[in-house]
OpenMM code with the backbone's topology and positions (N, CA, C; nanometers):
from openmm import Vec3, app, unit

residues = "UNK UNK UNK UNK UNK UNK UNK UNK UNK UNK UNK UNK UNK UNK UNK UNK UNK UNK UNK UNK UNK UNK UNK UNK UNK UNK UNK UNK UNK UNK UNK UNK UNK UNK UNK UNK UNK UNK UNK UNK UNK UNK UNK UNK UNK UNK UNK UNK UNK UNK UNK UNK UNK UNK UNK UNK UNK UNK UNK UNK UNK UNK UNK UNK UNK UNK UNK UNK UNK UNK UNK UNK UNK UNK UNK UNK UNK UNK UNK UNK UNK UNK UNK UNK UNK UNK UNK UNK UNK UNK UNK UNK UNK UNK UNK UNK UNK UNK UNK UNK UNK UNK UNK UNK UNK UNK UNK UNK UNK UNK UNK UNK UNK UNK UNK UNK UNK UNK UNK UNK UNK UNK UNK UNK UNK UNK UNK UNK UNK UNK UNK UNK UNK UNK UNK UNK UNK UNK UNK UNK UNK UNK UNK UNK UNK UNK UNK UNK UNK UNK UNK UNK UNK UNK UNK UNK UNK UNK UNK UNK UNK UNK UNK UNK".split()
positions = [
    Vec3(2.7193, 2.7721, -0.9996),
    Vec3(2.7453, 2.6362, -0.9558),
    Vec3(2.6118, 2.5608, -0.9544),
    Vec3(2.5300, 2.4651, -1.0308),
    Vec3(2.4738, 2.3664, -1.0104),
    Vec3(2.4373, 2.2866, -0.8498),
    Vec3(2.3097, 2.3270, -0.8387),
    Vec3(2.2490, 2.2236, -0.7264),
    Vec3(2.2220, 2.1469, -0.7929),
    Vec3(2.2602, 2.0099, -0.7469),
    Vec3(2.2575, 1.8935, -0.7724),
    Vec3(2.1543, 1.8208, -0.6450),
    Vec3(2.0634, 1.7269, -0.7080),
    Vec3(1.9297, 1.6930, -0.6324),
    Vec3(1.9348, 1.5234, -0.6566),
    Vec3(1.9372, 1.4431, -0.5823),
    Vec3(1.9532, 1.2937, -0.6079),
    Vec3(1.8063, 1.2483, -0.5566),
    Vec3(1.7862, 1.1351, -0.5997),
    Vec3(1.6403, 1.0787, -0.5153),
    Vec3(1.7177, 0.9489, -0.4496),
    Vec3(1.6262, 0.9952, -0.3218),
    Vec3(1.6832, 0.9600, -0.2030),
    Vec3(1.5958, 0.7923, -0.1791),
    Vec3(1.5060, 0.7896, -0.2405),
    Vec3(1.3615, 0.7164, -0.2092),
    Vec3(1.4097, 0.5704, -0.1823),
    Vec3(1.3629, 0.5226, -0.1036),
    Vec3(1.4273, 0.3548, -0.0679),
    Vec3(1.3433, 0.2686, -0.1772),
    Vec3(1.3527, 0.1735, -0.2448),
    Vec3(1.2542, 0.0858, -0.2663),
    Vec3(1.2723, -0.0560, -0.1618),
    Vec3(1.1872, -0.0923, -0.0786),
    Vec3(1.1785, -0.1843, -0.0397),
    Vec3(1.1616, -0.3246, -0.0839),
    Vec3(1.2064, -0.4379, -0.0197),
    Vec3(1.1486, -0.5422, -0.0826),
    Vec3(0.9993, -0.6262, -0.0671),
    Vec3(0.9216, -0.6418, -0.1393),
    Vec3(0.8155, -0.6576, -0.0808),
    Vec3(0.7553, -0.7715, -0.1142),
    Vec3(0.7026, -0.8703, 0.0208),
    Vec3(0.7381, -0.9983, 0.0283),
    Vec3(0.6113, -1.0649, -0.1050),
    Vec3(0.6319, -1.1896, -0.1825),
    Vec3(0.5195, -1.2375, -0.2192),
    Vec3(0.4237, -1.2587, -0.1477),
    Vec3(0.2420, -1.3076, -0.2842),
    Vec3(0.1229, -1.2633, -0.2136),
    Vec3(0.1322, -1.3970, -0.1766),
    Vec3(0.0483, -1.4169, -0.0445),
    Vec3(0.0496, -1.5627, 0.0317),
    Vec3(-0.0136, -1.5080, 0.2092),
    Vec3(-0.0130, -1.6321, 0.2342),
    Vec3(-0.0423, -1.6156, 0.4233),
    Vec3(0.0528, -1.5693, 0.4450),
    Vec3(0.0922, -1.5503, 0.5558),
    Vec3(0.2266, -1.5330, 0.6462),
    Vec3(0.1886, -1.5508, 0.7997),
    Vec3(0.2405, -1.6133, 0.8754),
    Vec3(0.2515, -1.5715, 1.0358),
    Vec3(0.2971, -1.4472, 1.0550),
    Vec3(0.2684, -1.3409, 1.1303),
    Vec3(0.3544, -1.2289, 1.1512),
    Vec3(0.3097, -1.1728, 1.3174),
    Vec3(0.4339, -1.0710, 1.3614),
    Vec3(0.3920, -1.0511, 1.4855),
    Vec3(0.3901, -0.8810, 1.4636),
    Vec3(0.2795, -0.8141, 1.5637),
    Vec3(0.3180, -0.6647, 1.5451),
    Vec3(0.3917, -0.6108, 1.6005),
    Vec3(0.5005, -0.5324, 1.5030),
    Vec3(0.6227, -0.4834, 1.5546),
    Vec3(0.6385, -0.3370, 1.6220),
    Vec3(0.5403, -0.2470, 1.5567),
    Vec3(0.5568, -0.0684, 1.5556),
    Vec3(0.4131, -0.0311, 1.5731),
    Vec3(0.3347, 0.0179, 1.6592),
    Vec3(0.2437, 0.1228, 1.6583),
    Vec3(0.3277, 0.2606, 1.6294),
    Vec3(0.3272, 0.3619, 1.4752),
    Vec3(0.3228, 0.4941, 1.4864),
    Vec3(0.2045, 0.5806, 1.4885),
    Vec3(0.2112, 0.6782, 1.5363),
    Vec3(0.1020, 0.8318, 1.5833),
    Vec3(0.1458, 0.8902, 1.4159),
    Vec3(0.1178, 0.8616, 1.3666),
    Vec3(0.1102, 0.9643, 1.2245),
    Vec3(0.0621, 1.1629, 1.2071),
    Vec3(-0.0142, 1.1539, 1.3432),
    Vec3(-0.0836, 1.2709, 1.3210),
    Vec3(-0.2130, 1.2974, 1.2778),
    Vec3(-0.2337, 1.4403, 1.2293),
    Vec3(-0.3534, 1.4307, 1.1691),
    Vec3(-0.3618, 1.4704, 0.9638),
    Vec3(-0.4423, 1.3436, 0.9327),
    Vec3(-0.4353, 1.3985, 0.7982),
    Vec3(-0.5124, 1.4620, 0.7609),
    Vec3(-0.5678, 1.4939, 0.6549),
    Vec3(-0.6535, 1.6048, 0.5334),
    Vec3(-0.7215, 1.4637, 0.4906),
    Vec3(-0.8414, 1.4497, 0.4860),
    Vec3(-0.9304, 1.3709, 0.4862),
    Vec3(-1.1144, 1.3947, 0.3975),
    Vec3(-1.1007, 1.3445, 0.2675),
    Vec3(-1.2468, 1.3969, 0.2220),
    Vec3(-1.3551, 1.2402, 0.2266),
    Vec3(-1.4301, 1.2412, 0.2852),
    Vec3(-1.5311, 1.0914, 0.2904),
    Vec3(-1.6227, 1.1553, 0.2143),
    Vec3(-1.6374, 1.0561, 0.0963),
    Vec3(-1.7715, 1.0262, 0.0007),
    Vec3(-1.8351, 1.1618, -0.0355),
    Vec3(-1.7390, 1.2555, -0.1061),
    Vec3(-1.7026, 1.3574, -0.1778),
    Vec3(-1.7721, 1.4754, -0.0402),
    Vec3(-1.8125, 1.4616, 0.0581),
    Vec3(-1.8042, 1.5418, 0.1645),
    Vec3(-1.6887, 1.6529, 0.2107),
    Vec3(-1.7277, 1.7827, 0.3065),
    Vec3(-1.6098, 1.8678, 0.3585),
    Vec3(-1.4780, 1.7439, 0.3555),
    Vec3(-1.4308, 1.8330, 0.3385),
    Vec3(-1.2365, 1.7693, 0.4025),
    Vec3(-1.2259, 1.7783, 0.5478),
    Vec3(-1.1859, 1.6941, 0.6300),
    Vec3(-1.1364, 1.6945, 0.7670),
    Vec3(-1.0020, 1.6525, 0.7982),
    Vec3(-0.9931, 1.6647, 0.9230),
    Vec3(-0.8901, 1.6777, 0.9673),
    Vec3(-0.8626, 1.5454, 1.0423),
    Vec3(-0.8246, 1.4142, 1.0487),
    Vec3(-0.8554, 1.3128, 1.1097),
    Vec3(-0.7136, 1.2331, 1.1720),
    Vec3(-0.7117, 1.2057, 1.2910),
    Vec3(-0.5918, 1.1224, 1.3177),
    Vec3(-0.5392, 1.0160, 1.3130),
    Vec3(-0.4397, 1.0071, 1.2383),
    Vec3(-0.3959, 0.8424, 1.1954),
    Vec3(-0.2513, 0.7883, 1.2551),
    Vec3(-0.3071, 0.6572, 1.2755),
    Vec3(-0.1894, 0.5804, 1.2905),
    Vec3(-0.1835, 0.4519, 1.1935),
    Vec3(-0.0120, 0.4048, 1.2041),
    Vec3(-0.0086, 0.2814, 1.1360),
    Vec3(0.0698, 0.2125, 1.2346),
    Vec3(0.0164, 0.0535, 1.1626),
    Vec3(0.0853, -0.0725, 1.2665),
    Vec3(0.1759, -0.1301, 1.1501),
    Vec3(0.2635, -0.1598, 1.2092),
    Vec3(0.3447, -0.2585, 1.1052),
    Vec3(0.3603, -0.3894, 1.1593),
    Vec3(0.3949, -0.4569, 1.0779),
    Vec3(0.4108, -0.6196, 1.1023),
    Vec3(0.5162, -0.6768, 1.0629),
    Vec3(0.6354, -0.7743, 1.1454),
    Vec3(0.7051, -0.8220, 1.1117),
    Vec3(0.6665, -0.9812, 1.0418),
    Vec3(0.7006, -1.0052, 0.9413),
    Vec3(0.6204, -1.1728, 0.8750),
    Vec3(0.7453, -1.2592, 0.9158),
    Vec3(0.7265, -1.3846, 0.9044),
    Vec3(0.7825, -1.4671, 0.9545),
    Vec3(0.9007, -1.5259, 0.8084),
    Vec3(0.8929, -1.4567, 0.7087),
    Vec3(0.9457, -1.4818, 0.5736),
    Vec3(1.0116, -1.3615, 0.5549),
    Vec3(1.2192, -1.4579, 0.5309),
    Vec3(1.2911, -1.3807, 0.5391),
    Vec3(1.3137, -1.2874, 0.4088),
    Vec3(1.3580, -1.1773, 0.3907),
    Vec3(1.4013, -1.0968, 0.2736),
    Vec3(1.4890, -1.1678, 0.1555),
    Vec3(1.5403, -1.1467, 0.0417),
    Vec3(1.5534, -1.2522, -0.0380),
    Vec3(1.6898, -1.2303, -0.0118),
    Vec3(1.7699, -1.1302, 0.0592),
    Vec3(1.9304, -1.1040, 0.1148),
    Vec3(1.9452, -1.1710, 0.2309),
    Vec3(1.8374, -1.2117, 0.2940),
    Vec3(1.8407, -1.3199, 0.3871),
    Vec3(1.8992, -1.1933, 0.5233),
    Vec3(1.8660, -1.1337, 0.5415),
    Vec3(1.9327, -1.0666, 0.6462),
    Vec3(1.8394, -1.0390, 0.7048),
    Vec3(1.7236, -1.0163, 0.7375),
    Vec3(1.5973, -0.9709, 0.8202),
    Vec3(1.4664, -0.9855, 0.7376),
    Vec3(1.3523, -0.9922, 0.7908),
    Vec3(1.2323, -1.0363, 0.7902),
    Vec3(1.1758, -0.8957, 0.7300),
    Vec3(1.0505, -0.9317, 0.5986),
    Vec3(0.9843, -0.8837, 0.5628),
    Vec3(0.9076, -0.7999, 0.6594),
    Vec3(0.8800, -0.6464, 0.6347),
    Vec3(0.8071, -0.5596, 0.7124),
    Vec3(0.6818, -0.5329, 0.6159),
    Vec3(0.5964, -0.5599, 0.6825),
    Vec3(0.4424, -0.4438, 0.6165),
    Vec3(0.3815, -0.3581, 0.7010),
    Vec3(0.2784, -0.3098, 0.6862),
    Vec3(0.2540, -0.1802, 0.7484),
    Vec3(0.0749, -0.1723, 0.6618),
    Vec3(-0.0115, -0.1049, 0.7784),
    Vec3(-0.1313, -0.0697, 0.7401),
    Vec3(-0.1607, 0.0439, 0.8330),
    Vec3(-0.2500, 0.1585, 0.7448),
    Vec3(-0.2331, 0.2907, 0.8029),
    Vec3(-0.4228, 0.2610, 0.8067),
    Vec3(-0.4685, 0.3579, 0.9209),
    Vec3(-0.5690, 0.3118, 1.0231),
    Vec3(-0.6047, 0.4946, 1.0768),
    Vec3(-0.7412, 0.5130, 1.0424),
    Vec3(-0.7860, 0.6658, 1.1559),
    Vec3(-0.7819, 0.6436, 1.2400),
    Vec3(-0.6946, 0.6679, 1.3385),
    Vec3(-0.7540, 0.6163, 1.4869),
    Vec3(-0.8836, 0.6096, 1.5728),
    Vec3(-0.9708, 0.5303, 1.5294),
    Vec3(-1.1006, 0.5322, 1.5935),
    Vec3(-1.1576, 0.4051, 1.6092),
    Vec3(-1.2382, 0.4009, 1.6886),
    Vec3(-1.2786, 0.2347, 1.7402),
    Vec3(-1.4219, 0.2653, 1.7016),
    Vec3(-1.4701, 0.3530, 1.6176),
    Vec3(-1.5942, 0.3715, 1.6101),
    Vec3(-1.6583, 0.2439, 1.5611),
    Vec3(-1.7841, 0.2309, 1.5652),
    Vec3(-1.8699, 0.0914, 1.5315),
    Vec3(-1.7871, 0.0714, 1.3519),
    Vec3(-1.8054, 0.1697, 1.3114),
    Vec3(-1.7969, 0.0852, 1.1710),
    Vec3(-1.6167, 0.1519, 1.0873),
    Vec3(-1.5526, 0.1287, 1.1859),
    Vec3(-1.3958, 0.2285, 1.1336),
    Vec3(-1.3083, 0.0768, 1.1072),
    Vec3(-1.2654, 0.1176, 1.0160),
    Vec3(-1.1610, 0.0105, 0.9719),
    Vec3(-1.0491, -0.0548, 1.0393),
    Vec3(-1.0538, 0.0176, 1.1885),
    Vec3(-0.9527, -0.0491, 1.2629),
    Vec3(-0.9646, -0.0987, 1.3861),
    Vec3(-1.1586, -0.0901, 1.4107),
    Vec3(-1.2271, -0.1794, 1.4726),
    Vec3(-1.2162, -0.2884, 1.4315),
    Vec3(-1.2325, -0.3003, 1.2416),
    Vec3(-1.2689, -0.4257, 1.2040),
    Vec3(-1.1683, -0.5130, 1.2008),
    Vec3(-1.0756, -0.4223, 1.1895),
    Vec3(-0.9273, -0.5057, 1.1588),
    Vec3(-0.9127, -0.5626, 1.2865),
    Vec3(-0.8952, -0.5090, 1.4497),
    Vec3(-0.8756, -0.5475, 1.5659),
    Vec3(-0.9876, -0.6844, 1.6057),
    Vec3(-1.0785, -0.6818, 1.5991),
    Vec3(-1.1629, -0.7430, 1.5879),
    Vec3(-1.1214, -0.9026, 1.5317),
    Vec3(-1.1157, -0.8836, 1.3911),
    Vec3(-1.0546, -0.9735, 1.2826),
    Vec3(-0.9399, -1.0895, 1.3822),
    Vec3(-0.8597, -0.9851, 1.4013),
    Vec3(-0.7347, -1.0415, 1.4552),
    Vec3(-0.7679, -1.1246, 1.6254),
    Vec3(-0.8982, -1.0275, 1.6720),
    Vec3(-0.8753, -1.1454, 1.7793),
    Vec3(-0.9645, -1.2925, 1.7591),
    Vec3(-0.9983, -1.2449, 1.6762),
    Vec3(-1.1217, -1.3633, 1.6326),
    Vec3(-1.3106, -1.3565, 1.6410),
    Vec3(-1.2775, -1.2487, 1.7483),
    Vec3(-1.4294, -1.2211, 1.7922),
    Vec3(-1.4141, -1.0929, 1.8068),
    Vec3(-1.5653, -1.0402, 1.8670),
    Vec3(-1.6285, -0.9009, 1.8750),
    Vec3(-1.5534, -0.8604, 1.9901),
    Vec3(-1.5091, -0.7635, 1.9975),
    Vec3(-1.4657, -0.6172, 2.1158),
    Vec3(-1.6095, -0.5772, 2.2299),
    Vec3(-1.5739, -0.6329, 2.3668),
    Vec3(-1.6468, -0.5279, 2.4268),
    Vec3(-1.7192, -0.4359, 2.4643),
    Vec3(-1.8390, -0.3803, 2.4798),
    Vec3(-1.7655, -0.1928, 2.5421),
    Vec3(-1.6758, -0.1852, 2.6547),
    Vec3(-1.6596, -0.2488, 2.7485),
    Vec3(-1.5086, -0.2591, 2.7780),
    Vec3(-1.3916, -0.2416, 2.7384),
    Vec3(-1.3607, -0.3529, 2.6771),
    Vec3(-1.2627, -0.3378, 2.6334),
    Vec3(-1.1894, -0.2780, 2.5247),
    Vec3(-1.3022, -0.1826, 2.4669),
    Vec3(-1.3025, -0.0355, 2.3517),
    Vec3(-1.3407, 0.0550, 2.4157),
    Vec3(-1.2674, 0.0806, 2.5973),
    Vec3(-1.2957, 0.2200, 2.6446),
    Vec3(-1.1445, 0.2172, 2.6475),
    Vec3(-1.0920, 0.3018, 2.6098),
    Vec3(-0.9615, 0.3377, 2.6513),
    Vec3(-0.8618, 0.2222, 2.5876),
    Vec3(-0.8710, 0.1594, 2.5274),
    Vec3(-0.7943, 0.0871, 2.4224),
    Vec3(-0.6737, 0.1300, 2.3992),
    Vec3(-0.5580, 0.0635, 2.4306),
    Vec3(-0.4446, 0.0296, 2.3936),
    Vec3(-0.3821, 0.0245, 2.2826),
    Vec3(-0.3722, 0.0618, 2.1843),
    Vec3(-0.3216, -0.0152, 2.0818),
    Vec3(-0.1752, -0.0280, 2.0492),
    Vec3(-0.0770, 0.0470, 2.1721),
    Vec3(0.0145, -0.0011, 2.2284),
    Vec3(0.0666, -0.1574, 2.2291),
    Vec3(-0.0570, -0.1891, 2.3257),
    Vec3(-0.0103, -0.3057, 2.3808),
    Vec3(-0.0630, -0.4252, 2.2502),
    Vec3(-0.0780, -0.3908, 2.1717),
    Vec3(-0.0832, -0.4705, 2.0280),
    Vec3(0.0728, -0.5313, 1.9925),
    Vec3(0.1671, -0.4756, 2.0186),
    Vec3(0.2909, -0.4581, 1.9843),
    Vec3(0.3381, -0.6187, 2.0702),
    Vec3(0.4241, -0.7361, 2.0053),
    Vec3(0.4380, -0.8177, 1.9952),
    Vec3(0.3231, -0.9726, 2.0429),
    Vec3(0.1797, -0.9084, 1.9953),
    Vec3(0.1160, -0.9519, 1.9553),
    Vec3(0.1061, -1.0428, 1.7765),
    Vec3(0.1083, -1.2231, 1.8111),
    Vec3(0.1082, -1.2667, 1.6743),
    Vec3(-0.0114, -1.2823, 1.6038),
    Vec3(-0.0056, -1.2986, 1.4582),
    Vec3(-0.1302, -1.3014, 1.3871),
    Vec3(-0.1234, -1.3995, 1.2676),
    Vec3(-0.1990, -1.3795, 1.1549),
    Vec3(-0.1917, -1.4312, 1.0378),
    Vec3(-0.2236, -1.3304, 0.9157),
    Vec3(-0.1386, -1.3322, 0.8711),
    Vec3(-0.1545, -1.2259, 0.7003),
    Vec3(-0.1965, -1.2368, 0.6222),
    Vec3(-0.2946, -1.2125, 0.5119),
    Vec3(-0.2868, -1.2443, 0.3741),
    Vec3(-0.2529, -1.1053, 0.2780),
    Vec3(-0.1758, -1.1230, 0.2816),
    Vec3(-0.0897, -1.0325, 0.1815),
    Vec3(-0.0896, -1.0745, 0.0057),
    Vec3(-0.1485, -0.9275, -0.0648),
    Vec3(-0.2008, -0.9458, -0.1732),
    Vec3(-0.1120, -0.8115, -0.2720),
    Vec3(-0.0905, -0.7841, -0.3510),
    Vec3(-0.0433, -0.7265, -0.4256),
    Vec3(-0.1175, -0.6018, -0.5212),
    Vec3(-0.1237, -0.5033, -0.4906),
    Vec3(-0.1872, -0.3648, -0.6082),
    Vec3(-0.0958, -0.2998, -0.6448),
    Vec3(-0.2130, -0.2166, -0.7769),
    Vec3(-0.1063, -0.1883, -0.8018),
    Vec3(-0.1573, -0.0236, -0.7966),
    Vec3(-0.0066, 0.0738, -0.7280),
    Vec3(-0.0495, 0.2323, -0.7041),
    Vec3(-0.0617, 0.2720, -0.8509),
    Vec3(-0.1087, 0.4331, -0.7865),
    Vec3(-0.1916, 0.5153, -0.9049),
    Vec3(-0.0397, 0.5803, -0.9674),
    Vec3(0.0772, 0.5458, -0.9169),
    Vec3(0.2208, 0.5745, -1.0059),
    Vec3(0.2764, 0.4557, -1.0434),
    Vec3(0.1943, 0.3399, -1.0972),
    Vec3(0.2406, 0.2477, -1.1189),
    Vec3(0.3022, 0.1492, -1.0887),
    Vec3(0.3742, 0.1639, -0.9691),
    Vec3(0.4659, 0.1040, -0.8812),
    Vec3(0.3668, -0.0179, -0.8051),
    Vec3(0.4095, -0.1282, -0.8182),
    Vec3(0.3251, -0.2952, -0.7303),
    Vec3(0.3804, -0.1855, -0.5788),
    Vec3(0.2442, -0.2599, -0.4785),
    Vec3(0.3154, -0.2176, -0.3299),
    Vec3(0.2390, -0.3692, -0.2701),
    Vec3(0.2964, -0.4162, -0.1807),
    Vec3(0.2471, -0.5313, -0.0952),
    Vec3(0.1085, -0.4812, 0.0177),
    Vec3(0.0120, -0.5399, 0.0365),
    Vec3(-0.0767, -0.4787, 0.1319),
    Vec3(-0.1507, -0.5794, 0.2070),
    Vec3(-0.1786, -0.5736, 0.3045),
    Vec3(-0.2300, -0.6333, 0.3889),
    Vec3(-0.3709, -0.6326, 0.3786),
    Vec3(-0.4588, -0.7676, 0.2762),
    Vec3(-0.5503, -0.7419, 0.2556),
    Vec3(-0.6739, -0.8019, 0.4324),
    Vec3(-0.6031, -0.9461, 0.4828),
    Vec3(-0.7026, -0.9911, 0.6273),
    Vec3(-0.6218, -0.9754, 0.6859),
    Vec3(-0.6406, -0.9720, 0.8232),
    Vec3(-0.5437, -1.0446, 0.9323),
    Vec3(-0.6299, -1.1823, 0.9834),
    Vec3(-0.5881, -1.2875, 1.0600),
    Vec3(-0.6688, -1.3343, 1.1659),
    Vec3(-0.5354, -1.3949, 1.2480),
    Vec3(-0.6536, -1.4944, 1.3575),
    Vec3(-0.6357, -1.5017, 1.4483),
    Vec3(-0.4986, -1.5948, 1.4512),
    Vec3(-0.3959, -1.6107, 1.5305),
    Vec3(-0.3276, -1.7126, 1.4860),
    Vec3(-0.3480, -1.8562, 1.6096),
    Vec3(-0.3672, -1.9738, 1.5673),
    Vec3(-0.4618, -2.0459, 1.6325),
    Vec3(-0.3086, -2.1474, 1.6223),
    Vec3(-0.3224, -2.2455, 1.7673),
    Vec3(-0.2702, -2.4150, 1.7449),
    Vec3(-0.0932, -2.3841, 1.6853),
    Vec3(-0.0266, -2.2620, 1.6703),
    Vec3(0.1167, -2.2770, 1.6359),
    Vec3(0.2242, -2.1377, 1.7497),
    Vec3(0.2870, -2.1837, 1.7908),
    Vec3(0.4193, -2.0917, 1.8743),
    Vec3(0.4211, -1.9736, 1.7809),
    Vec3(0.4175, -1.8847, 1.8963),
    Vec3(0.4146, -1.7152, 1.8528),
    Vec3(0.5814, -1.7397, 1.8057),
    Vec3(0.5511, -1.5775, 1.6774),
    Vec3(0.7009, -1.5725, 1.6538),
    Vec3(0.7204, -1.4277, 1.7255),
    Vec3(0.8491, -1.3764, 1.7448),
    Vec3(0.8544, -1.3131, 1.8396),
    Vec3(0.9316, -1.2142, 1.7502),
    Vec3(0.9676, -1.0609, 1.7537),
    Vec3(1.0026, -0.9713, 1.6806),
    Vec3(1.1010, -0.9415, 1.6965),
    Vec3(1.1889, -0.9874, 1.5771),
    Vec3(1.3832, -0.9257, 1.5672),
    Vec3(1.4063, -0.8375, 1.4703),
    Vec3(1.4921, -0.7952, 1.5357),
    Vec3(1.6083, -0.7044, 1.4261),
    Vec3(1.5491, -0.5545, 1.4122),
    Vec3(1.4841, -0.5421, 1.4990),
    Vec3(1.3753, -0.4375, 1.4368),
    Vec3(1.4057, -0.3306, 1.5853),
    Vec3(1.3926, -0.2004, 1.5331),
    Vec3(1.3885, -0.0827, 1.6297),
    Vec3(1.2532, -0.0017, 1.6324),
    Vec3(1.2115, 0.0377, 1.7078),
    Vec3(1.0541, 0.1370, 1.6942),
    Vec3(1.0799, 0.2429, 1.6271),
    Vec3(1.0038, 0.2800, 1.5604),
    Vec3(1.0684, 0.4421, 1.4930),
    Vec3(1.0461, 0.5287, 1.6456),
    Vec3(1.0030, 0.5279, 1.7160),
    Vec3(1.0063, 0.6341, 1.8568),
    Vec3(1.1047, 0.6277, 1.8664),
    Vec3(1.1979, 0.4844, 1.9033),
    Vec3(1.3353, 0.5035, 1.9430),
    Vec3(1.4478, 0.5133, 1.8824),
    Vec3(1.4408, 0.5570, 1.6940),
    Vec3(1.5105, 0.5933, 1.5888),
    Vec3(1.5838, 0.7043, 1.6228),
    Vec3(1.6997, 0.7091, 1.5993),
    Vec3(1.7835, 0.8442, 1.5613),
    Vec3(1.7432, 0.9393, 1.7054),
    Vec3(1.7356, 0.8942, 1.7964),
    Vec3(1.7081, 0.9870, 1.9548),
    Vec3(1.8582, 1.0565, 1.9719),
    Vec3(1.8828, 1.1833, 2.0046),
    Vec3(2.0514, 1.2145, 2.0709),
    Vec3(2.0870, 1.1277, 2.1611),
    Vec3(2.2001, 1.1013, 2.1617),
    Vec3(2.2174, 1.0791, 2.2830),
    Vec3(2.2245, 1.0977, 2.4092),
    Vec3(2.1577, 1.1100, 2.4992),
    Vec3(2.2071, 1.2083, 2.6618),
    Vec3(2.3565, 1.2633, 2.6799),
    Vec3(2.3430, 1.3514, 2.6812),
    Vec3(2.4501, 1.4571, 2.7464),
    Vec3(2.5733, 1.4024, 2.8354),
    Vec3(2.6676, 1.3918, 2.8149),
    Vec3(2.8021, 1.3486, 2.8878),
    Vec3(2.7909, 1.4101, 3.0045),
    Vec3(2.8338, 1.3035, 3.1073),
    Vec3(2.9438, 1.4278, 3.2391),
    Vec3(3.0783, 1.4541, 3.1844),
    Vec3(3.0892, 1.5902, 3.2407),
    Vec3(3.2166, 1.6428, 3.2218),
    Vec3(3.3157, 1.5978, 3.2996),
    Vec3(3.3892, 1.5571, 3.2595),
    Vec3(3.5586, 1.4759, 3.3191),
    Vec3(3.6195, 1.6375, 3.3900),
    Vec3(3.6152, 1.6281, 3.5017),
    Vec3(3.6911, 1.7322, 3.5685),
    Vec3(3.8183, 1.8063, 3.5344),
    Vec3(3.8681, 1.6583, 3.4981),
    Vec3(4.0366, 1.7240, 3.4532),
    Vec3(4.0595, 1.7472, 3.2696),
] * unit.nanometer
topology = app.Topology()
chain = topology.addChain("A")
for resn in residues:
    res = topology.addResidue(resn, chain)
    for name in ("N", "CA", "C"):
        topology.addAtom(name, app.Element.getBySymbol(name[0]), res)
């Protein structure tokens, strides 16, 4: 009998290159990846990604464009998600306020996008989040339609049992 194997793979829609207003929708914990810097040992490093809901609807008109940028988790002086945090508030971080950092509380926080277009090493265009900044002088948009992946596909809690 034949196993039969389908590809499962979503293609998303992915919004044109332009600004966008967007608010952040998802901090995920990714884990730790396999990591080689500037042909150095391989490490072991922990990443997360933020996603962003844009304020520009899908072309089915049913919900708002999602992007997403994946980030080591580190606030170190020169880590890419200092610069990005940074970017977005407009000015420099603290040492304060890069002890114990949140990036939780990023989550329906609004911004500004510039979203630019590459193209991957399988050929495929992917949308990417080349700046963020600050979003200045216009009403936050606020985040719909959207579930956290934490709170994706959870069981449900356990029934009481009906006596009779």
């Amino acid at each position: 009998m034949p196993i039969l194997i389908s590809d499962t793979s979503k293609s998303w829609p992915k919004p044109p290159e332009g600004v966008y207003q967007a608010v952040c929708c998802d901090v995920v914990e990714l884990g730790l990846e396999k990591v080689t810097y500037q042909n150095g040992p391989e490490k072991m490093v922990p990443k997360i990604r933020l996603y962003f809901q844009l304020d520009e609807m899908e072309p089915d008109g049913k919900r708002r464009y999602i992007v997403a940028k994946k980030f080591t988790r580190s606030l170190a002086e020169k880590s890419s998600l200092r610069t990005f945090i940074q970017s977005w508030a407009g000015r420099l971080l603290t040492k304060d306020q890069l002890v114990n950092f949140d990036v939780e509380k990023l989550i329906g926080k609004n911004c500004q996008l510039q979203i630019v277009h590459i193209l991957g090493r399988n050929g495929e265009t992917y949308a990417q989040i080349q700046t963020i900044m600050p979003i200045r002088g216009t009403q936050g948009i606020a985040v719909t339609d959207y579930v956290r992946k934490q709170d994706r596909d959870k069981p449900e809690p356990p029934r009481e049992e009906v006596p009779f």
